[in-house]
C-alpha positions as CSV (number, residue, x, y, z in Angstrom):
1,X,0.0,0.0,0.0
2,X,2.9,2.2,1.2
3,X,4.6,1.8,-2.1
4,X,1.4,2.7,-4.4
5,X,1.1,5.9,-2.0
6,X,4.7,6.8,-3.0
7,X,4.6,6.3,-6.9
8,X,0.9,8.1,-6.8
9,X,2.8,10.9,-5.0
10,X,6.0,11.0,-7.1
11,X,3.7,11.2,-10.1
12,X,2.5,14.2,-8.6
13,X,5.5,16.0,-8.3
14,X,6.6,14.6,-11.8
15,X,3.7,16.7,-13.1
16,X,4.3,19.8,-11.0
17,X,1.1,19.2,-9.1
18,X,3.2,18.6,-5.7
19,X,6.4,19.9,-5.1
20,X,9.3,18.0,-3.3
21,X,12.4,19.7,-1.1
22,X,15.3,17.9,0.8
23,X,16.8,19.8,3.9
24,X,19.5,18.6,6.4
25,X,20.2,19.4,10.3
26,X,23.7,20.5,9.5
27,X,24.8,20.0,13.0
28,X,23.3,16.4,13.5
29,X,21.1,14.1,13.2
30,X,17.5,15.4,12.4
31,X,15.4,15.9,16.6
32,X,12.7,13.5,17.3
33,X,9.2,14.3,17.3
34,X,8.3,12.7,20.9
35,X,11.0,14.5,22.7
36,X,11.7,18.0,20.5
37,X,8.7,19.6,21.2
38,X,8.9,22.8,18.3
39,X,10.1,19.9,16.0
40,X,6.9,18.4,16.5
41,X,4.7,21.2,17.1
42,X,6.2,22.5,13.4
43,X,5.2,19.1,11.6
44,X,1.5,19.2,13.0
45,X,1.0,22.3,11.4
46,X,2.4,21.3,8.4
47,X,0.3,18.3,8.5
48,X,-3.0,20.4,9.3
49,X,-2.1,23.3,7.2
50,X,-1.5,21.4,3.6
51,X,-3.2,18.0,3.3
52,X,-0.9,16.8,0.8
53,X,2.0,17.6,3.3
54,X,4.5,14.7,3.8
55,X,7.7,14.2,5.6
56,X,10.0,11.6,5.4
57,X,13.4,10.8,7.4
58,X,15.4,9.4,4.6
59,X,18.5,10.0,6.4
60,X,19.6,10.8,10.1
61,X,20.0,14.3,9.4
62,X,17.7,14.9,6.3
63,X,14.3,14.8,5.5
64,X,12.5,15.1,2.4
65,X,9.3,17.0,2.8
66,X,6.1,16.9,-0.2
67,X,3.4,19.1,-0.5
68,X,1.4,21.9,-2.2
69,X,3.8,25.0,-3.5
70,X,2.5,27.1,-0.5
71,X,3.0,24.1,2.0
72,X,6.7,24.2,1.2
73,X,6.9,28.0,1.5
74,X,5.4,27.6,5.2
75,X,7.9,24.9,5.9
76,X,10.8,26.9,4.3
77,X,10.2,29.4,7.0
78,X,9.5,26.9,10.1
79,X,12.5,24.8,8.5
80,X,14.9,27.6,9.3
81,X,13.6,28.6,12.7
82,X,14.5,25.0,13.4
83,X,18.1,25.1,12.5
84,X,17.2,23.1,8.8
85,X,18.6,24.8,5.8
86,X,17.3,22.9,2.1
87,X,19.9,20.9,0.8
């Protein structure tokens, strides 16, 4: 199922409907949502904000986020405050 969601979504982005960034903690390894508490707090507003929005670790310090053209604009901005710059 996972893998259906992921070449529906890549198709997405293929087209230009969804748009995909990479960023990277540059001094570690990405924080964890249970015990970073504006790491999390950023993500659920992500997540409530653009319903397309999806984050995925794909490394220990980056993570590749998907969503609408405005989602990634918000998370640009959140993505900074937390110390993430867009690889």
């Amino acid at each position: 199922m996972l893998a259906a969601w992921k070449e529906h979504e890549d198709a997405l982005v293929k087209v230009g409907f969804l748009k995909r960034e990479k960023y990277e903690n540059p001094a570690g390894s990405l924080p964890n949502r249970a015990e970073v508490v504006s790491y999390d707090a950023a993500l659920r507003r992500m997540e409530k904000e653009c319903k397309w929005w999806r984050a995925e670790r794909v490394h220990s310090n980056e993570l590749a986020v998907t969503g609408c053209a405005g989602g990634l604009k918000e998370w640009e901005k959140q993505a900074t405050d937390l110390g993430l710059r867009k690889k």
